[in-house]
C-alpha positions as CSV (number, residue, x, y, z in Angstrom):
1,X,36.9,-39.2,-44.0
2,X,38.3,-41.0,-40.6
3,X,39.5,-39.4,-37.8
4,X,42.7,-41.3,-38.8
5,X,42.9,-40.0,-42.7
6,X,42.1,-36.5,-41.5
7,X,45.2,-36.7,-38.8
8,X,47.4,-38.4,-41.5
9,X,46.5,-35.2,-44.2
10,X,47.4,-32.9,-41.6
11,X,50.3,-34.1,-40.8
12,X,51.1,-34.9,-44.5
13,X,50.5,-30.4,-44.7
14,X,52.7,-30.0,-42.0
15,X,55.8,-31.9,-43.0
16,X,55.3,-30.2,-47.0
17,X,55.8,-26.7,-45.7
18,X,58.3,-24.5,-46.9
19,X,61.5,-25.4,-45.1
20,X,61.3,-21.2,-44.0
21,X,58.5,-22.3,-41.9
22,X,59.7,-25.5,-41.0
23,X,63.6,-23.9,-39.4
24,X,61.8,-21.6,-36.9
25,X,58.4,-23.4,-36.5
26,X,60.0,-25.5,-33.5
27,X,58.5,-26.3,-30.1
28,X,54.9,-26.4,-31.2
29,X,52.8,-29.5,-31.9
30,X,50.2,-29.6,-34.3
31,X,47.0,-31.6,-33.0
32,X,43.9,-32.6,-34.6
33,X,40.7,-32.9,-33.1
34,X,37.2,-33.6,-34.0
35,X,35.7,-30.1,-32.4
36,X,36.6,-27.0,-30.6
37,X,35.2,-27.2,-26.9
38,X,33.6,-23.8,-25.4
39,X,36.9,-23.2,-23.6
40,X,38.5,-23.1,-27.9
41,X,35.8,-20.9,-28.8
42,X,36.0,-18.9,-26.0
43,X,39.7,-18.3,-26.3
44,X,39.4,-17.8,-30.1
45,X,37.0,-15.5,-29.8
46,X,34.0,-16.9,-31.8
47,X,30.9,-16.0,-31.9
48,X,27.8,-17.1,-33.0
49,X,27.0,-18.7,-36.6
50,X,31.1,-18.3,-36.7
51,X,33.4,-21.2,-37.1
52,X,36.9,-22.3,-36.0
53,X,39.1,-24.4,-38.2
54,X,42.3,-23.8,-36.3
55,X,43.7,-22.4,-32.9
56,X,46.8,-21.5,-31.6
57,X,47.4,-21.8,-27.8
58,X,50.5,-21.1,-26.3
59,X,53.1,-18.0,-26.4
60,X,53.7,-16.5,-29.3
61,X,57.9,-16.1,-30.3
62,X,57.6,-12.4,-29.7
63,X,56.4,-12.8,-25.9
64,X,59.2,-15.5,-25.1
65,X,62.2,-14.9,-23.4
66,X,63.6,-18.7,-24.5
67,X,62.4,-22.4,-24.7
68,X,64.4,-23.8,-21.7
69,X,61.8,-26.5,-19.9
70,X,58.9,-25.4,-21.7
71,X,55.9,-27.8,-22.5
72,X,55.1,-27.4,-26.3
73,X,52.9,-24.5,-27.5
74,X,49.7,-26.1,-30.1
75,X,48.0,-25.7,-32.9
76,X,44.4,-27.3,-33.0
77,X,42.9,-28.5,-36.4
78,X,39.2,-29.3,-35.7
79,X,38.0,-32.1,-38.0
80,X,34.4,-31.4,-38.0
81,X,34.4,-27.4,-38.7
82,X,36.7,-28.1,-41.6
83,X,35.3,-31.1,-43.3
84,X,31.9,-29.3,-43.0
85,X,33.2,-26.6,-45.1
86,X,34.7,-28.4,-48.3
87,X,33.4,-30.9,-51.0
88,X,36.7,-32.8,-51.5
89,X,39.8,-33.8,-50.0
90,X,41.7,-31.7,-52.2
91,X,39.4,-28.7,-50.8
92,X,40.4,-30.3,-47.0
93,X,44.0,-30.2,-48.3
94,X,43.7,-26.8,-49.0
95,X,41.6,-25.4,-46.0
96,X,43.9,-27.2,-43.7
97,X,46.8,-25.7,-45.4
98,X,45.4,-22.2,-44.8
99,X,44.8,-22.9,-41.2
100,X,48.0,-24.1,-40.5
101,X,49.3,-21.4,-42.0
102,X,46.8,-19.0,-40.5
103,X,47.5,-20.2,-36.9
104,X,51.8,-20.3,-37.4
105,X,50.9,-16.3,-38.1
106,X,50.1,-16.2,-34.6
107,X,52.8,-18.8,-33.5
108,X,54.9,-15.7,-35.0
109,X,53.1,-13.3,-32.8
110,X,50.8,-11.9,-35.5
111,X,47.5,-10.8,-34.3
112,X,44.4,-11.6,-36.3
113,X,44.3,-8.5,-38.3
114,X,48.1,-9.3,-39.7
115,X,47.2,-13.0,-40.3
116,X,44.5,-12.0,-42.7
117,X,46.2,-9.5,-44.5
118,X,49.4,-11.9,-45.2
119,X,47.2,-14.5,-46.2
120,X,45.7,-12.3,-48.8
């Protein structure tokens, strides 16, 4: 899969969630990229032999006062982590879901602990 496929399935995710989502999901922009950098790791907490689909960065709804003049909070989808994980596309469809998902938990204000256990 192409950079450019990859981008154009996450975005195709994004624009089919549940209009719930979509209502209060504003000011954030969801990037791809191929890989997390060390600074990505570092801030979601990775260790070694771990991997990192997705990360938020930014401040979650909970911690902010309002939006006024704000730059855009983001998730990160990394290409290579994810595509390294799954046989198909329909299995990248899926893991890229869950990450979105995963990371709009913390959007939200959920801490990784509560992100897991709604996902489950």
């Amino acid at each position: 899969m192409t950079p450019e496929q990859f981008d154009d399935l996450v975005q195709e995710v994004v624009e089919n969630l549940p209009e719930d989502f979509k209502d209060k999901f504003d000011n954030v922009a969801v990037v791809t990229e191929i890989w997390p950098t060390r600074e990505d790791l570092q801030r979601g907490n990775v260790g070694r032999g771990m991997t990192l689909f997705g990360l938020y960065v930014g401040i979650p709804k909970t911690k902010r006062l309002n939006y006024s003049f704000v730059l855009p909070d983001k998730i990160k989808i990394f290409m290579g982590p994810i595509m390294q994980s799954v046989t198909s596309e329909q299995e990248a469809r899926a893991q890229i879901r869950k990450t979105v998902l995963h990371e709009i938990g913390h959007h939200f204000g959920m801490n990784e602990e509560e992100v897991r256990k709604a996902m489950h």
